[in-house]
Backbone as CSV, one residue per row, in Angstrom:
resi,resn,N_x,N_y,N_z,CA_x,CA_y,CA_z,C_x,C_y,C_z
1,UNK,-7.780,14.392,-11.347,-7.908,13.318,-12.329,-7.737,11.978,-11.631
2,UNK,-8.873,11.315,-12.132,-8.491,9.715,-10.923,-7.566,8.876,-11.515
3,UNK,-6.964,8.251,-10.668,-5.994,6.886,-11.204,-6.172,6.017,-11.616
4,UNK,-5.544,5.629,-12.923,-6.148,4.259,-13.103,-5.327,3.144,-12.859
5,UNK,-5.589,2.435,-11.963,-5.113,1.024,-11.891,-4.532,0.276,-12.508
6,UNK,-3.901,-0.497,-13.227,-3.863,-1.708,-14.063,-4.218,-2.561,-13.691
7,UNK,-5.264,-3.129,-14.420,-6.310,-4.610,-13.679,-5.918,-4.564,-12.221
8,UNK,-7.416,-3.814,-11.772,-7.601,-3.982,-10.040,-8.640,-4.658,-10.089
9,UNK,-8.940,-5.352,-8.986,-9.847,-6.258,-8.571,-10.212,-6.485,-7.203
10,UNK,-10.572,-5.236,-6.007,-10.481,-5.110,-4.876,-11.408,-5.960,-4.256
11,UNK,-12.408,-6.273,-4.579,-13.428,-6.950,-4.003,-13.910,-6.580,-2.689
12,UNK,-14.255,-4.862,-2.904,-14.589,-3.920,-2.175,-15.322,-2.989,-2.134
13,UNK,-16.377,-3.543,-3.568,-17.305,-2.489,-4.043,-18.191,-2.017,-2.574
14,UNK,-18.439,-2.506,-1.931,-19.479,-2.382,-0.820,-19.301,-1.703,-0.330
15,UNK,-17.734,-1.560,0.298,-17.296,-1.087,1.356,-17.102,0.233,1.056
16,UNK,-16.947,0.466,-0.379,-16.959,1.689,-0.926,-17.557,2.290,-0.884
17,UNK,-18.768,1.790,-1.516,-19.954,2.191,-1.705,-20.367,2.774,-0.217
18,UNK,-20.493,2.560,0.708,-21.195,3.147,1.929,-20.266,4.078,3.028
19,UNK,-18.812,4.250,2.250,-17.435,4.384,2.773,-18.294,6.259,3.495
20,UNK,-18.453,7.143,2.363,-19.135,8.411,2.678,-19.836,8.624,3.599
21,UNK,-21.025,8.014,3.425,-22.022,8.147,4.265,-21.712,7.241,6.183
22,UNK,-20.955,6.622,6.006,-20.677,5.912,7.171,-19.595,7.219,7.822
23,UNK,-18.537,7.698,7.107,-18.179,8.452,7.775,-18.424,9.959,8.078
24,UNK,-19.688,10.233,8.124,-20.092,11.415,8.263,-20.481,11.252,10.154
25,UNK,-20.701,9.758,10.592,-20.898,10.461,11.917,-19.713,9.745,12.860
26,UNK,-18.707,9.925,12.263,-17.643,10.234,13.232,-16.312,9.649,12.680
27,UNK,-14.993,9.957,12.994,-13.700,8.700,12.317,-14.002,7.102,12.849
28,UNK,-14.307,7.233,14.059,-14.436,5.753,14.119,-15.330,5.154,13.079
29,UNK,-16.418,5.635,12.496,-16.817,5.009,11.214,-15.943,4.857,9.460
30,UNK,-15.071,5.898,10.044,-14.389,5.991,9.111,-13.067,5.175,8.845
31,UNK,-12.711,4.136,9.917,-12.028,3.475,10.584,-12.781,2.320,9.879
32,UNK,-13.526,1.867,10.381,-14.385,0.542,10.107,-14.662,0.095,8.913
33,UNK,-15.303,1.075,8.133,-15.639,1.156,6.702,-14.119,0.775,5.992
34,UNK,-13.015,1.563,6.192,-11.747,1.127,5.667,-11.546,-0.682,6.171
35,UNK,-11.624,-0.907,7.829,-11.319,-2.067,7.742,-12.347,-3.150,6.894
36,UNK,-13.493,-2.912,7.179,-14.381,-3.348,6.021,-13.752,-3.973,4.710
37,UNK,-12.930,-2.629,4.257,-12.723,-2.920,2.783,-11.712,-3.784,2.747
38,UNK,-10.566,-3.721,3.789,-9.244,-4.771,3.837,-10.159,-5.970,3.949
39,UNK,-10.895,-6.556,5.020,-11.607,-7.626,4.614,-12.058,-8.528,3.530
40,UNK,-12.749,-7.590,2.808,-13.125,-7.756,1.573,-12.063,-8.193,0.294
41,UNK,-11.126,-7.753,0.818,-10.024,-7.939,-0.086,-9.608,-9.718,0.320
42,UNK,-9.255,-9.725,1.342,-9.100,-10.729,1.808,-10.390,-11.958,1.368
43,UNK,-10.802,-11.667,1.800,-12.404,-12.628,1.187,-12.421,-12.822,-0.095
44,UNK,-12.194,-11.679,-0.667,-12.104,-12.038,-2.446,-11.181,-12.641,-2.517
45,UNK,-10.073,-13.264,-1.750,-9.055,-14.059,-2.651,-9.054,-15.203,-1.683
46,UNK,-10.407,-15.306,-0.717,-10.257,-17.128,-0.348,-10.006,-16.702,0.765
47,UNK,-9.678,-15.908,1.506,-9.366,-15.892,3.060,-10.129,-15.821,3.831
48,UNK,-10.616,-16.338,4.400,-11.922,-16.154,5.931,-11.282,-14.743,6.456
49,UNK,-12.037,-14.096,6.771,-11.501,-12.392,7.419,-12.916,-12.289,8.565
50,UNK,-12.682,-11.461,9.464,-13.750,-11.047,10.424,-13.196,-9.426,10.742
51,UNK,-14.341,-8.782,11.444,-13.926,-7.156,11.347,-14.406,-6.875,12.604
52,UNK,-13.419,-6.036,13.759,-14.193,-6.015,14.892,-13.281,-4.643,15.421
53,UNK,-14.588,-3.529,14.971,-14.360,-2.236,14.941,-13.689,-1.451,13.466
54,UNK,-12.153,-1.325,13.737,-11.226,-0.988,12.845,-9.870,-1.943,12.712
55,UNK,-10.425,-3.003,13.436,-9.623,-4.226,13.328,-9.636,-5.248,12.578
56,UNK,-9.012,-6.263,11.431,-9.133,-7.218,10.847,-8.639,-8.525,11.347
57,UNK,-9.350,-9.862,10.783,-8.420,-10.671,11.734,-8.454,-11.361,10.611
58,UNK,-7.518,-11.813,10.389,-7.445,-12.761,8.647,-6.008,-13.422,8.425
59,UNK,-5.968,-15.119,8.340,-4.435,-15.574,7.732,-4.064,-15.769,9.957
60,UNK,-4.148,-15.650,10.180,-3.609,-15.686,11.500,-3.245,-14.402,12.199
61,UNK,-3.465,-13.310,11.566,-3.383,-11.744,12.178,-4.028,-11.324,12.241
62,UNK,-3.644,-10.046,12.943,-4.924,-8.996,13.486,-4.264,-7.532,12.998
63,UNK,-4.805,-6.780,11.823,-4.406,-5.690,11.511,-5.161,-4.533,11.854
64,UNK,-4.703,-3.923,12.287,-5.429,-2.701,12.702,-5.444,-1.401,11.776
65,UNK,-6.159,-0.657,11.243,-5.655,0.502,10.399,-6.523,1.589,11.075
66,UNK,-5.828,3.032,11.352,-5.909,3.969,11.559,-5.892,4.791,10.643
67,UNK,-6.310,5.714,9.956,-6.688,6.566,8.473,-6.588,7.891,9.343
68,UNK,-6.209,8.551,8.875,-6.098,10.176,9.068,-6.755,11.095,8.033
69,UNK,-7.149,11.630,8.330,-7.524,12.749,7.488,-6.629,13.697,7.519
70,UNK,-5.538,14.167,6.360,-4.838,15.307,6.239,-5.271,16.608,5.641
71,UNK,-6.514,16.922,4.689,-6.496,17.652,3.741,-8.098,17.394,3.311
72,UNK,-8.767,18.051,3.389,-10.174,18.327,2.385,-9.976,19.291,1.820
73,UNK,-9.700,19.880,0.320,-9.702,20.989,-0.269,-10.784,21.142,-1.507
74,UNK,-11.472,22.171,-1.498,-12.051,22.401,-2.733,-11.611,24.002,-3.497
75,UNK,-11.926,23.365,-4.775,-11.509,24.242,-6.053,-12.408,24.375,-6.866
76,UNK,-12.306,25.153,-7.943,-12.988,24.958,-8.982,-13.392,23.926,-10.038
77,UNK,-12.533,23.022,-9.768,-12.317,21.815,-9.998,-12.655,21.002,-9.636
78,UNK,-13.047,20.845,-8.222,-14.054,19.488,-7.476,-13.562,19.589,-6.280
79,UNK,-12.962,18.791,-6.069,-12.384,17.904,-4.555,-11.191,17.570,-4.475
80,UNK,-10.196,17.609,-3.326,-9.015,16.884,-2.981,-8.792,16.687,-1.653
81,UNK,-9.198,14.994,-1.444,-8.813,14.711,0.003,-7.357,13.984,0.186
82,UNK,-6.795,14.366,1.034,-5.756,13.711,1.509,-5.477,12.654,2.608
83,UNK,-5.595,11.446,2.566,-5.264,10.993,3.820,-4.574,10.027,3.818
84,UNK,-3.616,9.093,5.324,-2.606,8.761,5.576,-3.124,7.417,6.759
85,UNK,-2.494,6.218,6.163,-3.197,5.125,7.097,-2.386,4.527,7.784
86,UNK,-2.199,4.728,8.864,-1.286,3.696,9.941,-1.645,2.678,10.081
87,UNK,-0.482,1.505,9.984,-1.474,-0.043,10.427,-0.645,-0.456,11.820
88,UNK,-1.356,-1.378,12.825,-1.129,-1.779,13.738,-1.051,-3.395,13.389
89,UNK,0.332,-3.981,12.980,-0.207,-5.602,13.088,0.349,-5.972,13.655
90,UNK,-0.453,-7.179,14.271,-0.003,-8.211,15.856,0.145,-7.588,16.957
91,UNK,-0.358,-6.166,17.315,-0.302,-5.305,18.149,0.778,-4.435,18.146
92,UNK,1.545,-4.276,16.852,2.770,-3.273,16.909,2.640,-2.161,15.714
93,UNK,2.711,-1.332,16.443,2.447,-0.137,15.010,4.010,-0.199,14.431
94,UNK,3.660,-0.052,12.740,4.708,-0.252,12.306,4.390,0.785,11.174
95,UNK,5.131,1.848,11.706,5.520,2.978,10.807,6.033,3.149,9.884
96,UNK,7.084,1.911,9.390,7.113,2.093,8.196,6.325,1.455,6.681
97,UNK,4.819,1.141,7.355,4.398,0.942,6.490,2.841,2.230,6.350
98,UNK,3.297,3.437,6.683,2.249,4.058,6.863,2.188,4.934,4.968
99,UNK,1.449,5.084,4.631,1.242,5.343,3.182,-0.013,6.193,2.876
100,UNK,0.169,7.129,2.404,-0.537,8.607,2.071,-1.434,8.930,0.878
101,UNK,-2.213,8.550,0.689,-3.158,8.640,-0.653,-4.362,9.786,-1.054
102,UNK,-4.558,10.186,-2.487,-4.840,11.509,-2.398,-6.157,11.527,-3.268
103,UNK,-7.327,11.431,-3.160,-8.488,10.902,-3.889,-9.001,12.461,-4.477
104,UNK,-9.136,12.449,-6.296,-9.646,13.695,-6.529,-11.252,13.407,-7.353
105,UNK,-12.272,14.498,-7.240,-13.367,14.144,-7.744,-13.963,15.369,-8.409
106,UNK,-15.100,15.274,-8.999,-15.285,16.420,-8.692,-16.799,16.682,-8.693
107,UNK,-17.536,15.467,-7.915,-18.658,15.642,-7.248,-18.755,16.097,-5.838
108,UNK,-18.228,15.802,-5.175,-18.160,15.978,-3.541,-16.878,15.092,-3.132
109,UNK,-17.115,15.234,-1.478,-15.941,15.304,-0.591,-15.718,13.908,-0.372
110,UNK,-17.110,12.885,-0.490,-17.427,11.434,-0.339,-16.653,10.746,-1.500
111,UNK,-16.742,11.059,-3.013,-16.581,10.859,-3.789,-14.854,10.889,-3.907
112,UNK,-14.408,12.075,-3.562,-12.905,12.054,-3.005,-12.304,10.816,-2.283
113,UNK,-12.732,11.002,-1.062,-12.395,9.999,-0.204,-12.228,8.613,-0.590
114,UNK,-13.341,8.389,-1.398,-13.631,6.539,-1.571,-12.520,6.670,-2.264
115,UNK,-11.933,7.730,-3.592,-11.166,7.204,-4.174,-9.515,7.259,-3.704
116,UNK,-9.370,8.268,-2.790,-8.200,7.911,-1.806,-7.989,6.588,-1.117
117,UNK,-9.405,6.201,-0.884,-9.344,4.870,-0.127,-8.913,3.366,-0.976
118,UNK,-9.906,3.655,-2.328,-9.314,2.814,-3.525,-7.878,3.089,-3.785
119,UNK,-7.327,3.703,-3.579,-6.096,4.132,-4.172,-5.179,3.254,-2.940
120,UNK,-5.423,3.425,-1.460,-4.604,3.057,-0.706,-5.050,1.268,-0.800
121,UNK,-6.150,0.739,-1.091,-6.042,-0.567,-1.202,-5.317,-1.392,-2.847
122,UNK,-4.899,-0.056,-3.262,-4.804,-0.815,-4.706,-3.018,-0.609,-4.679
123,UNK,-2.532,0.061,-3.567,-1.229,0.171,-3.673,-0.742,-0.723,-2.492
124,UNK,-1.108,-0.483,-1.462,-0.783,-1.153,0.313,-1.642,-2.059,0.839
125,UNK,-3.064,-2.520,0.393,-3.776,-2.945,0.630,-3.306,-4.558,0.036
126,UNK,-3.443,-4.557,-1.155,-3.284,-5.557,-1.725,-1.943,-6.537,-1.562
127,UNK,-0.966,-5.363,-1.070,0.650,-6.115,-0.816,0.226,-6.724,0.439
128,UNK,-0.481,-5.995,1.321,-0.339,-6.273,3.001,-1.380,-7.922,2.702
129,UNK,-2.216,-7.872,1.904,-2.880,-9.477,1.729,-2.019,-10.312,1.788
130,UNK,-1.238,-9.856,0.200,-0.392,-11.272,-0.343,0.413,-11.799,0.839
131,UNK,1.456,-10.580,1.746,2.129,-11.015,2.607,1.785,-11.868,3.806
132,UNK,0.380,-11.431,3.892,0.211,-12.668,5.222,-0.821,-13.463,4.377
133,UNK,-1.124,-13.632,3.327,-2.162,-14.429,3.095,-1.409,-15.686,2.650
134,UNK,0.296,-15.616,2.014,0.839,-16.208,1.634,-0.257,-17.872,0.424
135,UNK,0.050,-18.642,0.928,-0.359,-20.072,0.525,-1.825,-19.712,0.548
136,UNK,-2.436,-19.561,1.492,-4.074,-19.768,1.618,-4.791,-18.614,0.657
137,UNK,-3.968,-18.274,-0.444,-4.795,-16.705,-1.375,-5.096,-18.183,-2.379
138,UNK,-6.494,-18.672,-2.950,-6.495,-19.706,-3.756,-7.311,-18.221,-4.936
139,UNK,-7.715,-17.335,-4.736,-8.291,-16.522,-6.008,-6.941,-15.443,-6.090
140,UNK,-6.238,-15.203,-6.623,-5.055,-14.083,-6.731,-5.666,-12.887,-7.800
141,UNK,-5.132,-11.590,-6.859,-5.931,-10.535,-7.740,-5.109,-10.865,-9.172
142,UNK,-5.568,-10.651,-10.354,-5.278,-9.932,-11.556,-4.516,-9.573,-12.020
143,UNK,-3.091,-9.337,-12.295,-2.367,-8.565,-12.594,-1.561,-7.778,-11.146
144,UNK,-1.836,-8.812,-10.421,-0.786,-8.382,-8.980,0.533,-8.879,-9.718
145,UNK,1.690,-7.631,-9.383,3.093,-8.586,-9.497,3.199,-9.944,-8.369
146,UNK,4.190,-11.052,-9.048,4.279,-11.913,-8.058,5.340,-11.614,-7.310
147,UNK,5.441,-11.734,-5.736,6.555,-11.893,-5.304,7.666,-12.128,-5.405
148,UNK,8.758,-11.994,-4.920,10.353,-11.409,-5.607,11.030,-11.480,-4.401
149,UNK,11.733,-12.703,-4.280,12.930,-12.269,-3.309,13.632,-11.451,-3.621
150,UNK,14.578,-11.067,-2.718,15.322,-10.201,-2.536,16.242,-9.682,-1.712
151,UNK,17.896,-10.116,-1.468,18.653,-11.008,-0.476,17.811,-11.481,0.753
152,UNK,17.580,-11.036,1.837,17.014,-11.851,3.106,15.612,-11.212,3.026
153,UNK,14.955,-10.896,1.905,13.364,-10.470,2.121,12.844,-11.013,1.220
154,UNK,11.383,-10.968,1.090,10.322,-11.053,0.067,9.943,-9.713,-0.358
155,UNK,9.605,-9.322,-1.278,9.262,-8.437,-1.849,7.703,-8.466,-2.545
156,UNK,6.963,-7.779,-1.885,5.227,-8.127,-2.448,4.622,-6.593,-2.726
157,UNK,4.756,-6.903,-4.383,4.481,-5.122,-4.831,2.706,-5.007,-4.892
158,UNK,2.336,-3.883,-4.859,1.420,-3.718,-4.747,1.029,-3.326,-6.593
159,UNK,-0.596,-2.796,-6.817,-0.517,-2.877,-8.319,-0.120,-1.805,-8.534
160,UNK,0.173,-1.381,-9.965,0.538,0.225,-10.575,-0.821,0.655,-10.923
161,UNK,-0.553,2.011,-10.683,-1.231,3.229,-10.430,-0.844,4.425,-11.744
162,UNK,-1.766,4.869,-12.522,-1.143,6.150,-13.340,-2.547,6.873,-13.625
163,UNK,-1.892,8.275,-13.330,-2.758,9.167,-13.294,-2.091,10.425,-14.513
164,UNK,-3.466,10.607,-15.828,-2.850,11.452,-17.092,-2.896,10.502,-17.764
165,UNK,-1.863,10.294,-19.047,-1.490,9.357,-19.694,-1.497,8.568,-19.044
166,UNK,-1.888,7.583,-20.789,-1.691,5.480,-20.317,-0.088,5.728,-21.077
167,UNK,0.833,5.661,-20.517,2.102,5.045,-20.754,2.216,3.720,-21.418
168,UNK,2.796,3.290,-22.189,3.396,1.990,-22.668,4.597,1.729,-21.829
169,UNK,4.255,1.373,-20.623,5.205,1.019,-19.909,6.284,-0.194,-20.171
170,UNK,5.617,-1.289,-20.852,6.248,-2.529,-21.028,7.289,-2.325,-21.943
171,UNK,7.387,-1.512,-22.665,7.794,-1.150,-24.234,9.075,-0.333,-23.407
172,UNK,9.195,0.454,-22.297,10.143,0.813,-21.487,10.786,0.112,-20.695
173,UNK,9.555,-0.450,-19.675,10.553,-1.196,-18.513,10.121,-2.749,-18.961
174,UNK,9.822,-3.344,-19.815,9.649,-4.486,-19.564,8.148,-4.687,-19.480
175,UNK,7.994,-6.652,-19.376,6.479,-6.975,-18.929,6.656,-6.372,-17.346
176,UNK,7.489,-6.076,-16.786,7.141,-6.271,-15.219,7.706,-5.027,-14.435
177,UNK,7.126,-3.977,-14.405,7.929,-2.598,-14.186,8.240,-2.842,-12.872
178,UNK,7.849,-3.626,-11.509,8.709,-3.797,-10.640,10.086,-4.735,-10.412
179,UNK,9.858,-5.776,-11.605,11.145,-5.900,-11.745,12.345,-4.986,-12.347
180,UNK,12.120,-4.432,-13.218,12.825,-2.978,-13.402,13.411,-2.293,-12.780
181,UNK,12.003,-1.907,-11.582,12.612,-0.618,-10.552,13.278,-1.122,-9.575
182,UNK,12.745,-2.557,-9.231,13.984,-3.077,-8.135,15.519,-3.569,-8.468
183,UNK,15.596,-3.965,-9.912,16.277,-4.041,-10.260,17.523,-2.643,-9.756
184,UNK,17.121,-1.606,-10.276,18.337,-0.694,-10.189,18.356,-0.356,-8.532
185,UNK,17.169,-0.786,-7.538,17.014,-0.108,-6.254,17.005,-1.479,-5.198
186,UNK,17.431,-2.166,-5.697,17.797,-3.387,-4.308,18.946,-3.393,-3.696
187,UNK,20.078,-3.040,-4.322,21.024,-3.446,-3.208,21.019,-1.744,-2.442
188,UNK,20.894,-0.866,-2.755,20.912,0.164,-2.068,19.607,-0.055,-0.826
189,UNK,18.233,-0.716,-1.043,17.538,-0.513,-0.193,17.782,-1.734,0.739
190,UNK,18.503,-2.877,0.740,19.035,-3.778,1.612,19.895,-3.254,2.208
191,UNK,20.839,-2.794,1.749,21.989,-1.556,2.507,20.939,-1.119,3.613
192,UNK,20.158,-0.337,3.222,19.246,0.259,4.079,18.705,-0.645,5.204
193,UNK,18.404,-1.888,4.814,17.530,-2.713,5.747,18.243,-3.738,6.423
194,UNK,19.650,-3.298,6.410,20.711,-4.428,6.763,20.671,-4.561,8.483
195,UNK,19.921,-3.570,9.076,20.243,-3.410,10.582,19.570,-4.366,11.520
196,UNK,18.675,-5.280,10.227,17.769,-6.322,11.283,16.636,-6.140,12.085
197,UNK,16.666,-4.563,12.159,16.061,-4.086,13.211,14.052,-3.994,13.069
198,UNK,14.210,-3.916,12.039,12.814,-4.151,11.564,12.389,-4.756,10.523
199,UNK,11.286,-5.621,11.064,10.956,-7.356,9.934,9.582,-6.255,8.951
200,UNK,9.317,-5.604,8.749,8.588,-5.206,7.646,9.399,-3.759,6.842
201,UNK,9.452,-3.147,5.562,9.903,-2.135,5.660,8.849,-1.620,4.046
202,UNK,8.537,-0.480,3.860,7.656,-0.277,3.067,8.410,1.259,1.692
203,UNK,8.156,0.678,1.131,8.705,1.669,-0.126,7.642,2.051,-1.244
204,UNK,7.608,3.674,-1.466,6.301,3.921,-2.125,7.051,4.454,-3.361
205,UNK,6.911,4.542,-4.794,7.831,4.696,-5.970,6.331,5.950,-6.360
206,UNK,6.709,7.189,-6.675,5.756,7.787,-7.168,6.917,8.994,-7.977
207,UNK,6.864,8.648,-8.726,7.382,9.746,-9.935,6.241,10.395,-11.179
208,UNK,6.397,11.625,-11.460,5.766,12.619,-12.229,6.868,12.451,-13.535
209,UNK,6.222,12.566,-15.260,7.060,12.979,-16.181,6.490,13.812,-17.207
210,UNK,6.754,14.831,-17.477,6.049,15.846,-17.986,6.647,16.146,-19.063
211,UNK,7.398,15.426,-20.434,7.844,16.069,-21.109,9.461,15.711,-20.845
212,UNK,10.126,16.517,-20.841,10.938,16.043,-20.362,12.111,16.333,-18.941
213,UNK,10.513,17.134,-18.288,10.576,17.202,-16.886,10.477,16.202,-16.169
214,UNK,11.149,15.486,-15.254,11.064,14.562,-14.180,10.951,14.529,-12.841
215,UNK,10.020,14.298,-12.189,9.986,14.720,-10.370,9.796,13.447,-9.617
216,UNK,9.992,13.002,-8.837,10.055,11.889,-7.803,9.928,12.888,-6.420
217,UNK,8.560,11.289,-5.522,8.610,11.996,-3.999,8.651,10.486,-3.833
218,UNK,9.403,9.774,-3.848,9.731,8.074,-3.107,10.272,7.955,-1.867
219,UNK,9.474,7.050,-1.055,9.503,7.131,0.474,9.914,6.121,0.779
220,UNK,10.497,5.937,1.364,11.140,4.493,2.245,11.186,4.585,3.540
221,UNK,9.938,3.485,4.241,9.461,3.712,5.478,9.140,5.135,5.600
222,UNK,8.483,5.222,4.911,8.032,6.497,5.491,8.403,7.906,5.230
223,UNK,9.460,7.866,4.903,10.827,9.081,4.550,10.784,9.313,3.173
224,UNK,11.063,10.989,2.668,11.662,11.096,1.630,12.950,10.632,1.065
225,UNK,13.154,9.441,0.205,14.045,9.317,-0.353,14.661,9.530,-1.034
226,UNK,15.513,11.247,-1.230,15.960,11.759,-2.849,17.079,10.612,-3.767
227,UNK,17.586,10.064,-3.191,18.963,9.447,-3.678,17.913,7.932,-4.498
228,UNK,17.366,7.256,-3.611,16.239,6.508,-4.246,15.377,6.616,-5.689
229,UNK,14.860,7.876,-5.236,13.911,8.509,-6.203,14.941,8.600,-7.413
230,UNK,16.280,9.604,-7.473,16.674,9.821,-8.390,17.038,8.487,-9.239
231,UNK,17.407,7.115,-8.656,17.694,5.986,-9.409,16.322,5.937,-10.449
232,UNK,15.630,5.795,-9.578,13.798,5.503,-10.308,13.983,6.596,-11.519
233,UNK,14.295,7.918,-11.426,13.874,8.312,-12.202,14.804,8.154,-14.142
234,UNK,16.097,7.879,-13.451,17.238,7.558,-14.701,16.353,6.320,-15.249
235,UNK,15.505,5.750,-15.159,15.374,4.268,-15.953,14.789,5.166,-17.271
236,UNK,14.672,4.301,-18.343,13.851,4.926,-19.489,12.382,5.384,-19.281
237,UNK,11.804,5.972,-18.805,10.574,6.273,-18.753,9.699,6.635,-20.691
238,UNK,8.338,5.638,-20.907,8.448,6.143,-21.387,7.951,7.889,-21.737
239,UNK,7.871,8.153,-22.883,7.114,9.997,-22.995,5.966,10.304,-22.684
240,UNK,5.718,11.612,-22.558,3.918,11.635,-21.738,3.495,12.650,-21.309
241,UNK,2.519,12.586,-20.428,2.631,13.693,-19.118,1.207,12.530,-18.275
242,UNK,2.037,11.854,-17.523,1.604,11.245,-16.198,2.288,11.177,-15.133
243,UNK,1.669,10.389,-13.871,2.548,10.016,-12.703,1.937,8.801,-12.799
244,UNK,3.012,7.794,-11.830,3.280,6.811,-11.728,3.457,6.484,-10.007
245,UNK,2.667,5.555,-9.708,2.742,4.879,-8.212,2.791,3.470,-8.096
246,UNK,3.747,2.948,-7.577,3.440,1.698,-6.922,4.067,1.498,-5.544
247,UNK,3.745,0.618,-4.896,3.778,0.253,-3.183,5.016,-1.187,-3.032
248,UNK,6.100,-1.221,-2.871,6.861,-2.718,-2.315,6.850,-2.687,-1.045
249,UNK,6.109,-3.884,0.004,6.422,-4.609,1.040,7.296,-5.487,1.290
250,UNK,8.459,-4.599,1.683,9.677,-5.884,2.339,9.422,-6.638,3.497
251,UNK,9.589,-8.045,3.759,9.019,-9.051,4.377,10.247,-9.578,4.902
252,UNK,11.187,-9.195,5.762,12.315,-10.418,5.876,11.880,-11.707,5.875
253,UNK,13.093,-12.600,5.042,12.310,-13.752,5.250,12.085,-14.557,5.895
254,UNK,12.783,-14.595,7.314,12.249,-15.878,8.269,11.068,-14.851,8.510
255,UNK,10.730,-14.199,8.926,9.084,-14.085,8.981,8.049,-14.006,8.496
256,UNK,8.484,-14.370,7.132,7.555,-15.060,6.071,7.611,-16.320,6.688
257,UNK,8.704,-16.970,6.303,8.960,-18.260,7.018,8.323,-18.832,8.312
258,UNK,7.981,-18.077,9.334,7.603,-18.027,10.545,5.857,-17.903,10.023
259,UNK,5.277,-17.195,9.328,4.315,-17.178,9.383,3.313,-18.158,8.471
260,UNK,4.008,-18.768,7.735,4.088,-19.629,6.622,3.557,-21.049,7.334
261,UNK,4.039,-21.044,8.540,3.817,-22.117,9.418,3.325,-22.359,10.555
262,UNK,3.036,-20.985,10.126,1.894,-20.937,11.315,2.264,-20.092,13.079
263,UNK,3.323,-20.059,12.832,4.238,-19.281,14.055,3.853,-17.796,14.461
264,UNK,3.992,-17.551,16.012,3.734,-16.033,16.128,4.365,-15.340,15.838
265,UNK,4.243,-14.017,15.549,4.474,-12.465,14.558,5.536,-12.430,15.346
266,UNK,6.592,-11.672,15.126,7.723,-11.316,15.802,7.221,-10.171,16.833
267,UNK,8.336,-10.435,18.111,7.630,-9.317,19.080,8.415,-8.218,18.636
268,UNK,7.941,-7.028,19.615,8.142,-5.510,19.352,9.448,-5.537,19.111
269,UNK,10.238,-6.232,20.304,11.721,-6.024,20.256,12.430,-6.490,18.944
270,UNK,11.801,-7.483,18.846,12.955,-8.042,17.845,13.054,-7.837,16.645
271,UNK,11.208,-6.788,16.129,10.938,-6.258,14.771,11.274,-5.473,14.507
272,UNK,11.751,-4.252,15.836,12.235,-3.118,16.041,11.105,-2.087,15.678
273,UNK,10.118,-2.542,15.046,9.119,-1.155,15.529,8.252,-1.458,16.600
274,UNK,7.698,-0.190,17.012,7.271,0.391,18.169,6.060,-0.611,18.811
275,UNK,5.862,-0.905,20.171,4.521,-1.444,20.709,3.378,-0.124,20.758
276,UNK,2.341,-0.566,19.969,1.485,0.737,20.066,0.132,0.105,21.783
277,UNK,0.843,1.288,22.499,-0.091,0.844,23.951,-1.684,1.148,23.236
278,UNK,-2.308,1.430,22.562,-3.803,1.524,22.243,-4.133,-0.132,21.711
279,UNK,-3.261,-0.145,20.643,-3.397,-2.157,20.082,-3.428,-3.007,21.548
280,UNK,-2.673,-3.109,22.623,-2.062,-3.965,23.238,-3.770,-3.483,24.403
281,UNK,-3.963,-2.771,23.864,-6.069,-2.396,24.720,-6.579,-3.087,24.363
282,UNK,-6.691,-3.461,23.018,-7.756,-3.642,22.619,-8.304,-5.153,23.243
């Protein structure tokens, strides 16, 4: 069953559109076509972007995304692809913003994919804009939450996602369900991010409610977070049978600050994630 968005506005029909057929002769097309679409995103909201390979250069950075393919399955039912996108920015892979999206169809394997791919720009795609696009976004998607400090970070959620039921979410959490969920999950995830050690950190909120069954798989950087998840799941949800996704990009803030003005990206050391030797090739 596909996801529906709440007011998306990717400005990526294109990239979509040819996303299949481009990657049938090889990942590196399948690479491109994705950076393609980050572009596009960028462009739709006023940013000059350029694309060179599977690389973006837009706002004063250079993002790199790597897509994996985890999973092609078919059923009686159609299609289920799975895949998982690493980004490389300023030449440092930063793992904890790698994020896993699961596109179902039930025409073919193409049809899958694009919508895994929609799915990862409508959750990670769109945060990773706002954060470096900062000031220079003069078109703002739609129904993006706005940014949210949050002791020494920014907080740039990506849009909500529900798949099954349309929930009356507002009527539960409010006009603003990421103020909600951060609400009960900030000082525990600053706890978490207190070590300095890394200037981006990425949190994916995906809970199932079935009645009055409840399941959470919420990741922080990357990781299963049960203790996380279980906060998410005590809020009032309301009744149903859907799931629920959204994406927060933590930004410490002098490197918002730093980039705001134009300053270079923090190096490997001091972001604490990894130098990826393939970026530092290119």
């Amino acid at each position: 069953m596909k996801f529906v968005w709440l007011t998306i506005a990717l400005g990526c029909a294109a990239a979509l559109a040819y996303f299949w057929w481009r990657s049938r002769s090889g990942p590196r097309d399948i690479e491109s076509a994705l950076a393609e679409m980050l572009a596009n995103m960028f462009e739709a909201q006023g940013i000059k972007a350029s694309v060179d390979d599977n690389t973006v250069q837009a706002a004063g950075h250079r993002v790199r995304l790597d897509p994996m393919l985890e999973n092609i399955l078919q059923n009686a039912h159609g299609y289920t692809v799975g895949v998982a996108v690493e980004i490389v920015l300023d030449g440092v892979r930063r793992p904890s913003l790698t994020v896993g999206t699961i596109g179902v169809a039930a025409e073919d394997e193409g049809a899958a994919l694009t919508q895994a791919f929609e799915e990862w720009g409508a959750l990670c795609g769109l945060s990773l804009v706002a954060a470096l696009g900062h000031d220079a976004i003069v078109d703002p998607v739609e129904g993006l939450p706005e940014p949210r400090p949050a002791g020494d970070h920014i907080v740039f959620p990506g849009l909500i996602g529900t798949r099954g039921d349309s929930p009356e979410l507002s009527d539960a959490l409010g006009d603003e369900p990421a103020a909600a969920i951060l609400g009960v999950l900030q000082d525990d995830l600053l706890a978490r991010f207190s070590d300095g050690r890394a200037a981006y950190h990425g949190v994916l909120i995906n809970v199932a409610i079935d009645g009055d069954e409840r399941e959470e798989h919420c990741l922080v950087d990357g990781e299963h977070a049960p203790e996380v998840g279980q906060q998410v799941l005590a809020l009032p949800w309301p009744e149903g049978t859907y799931m629920f996704k959204q994406f927060y990009l933590f930004v410490r803030d002098e490197v918002t600050a730093a980039s705001l003005v134009g300053a270079a990206a923090p190096s490997a050391t001091a972001s604490g994630d990894r130098p990826s030797a393939s970026a530092d090739s290119d």
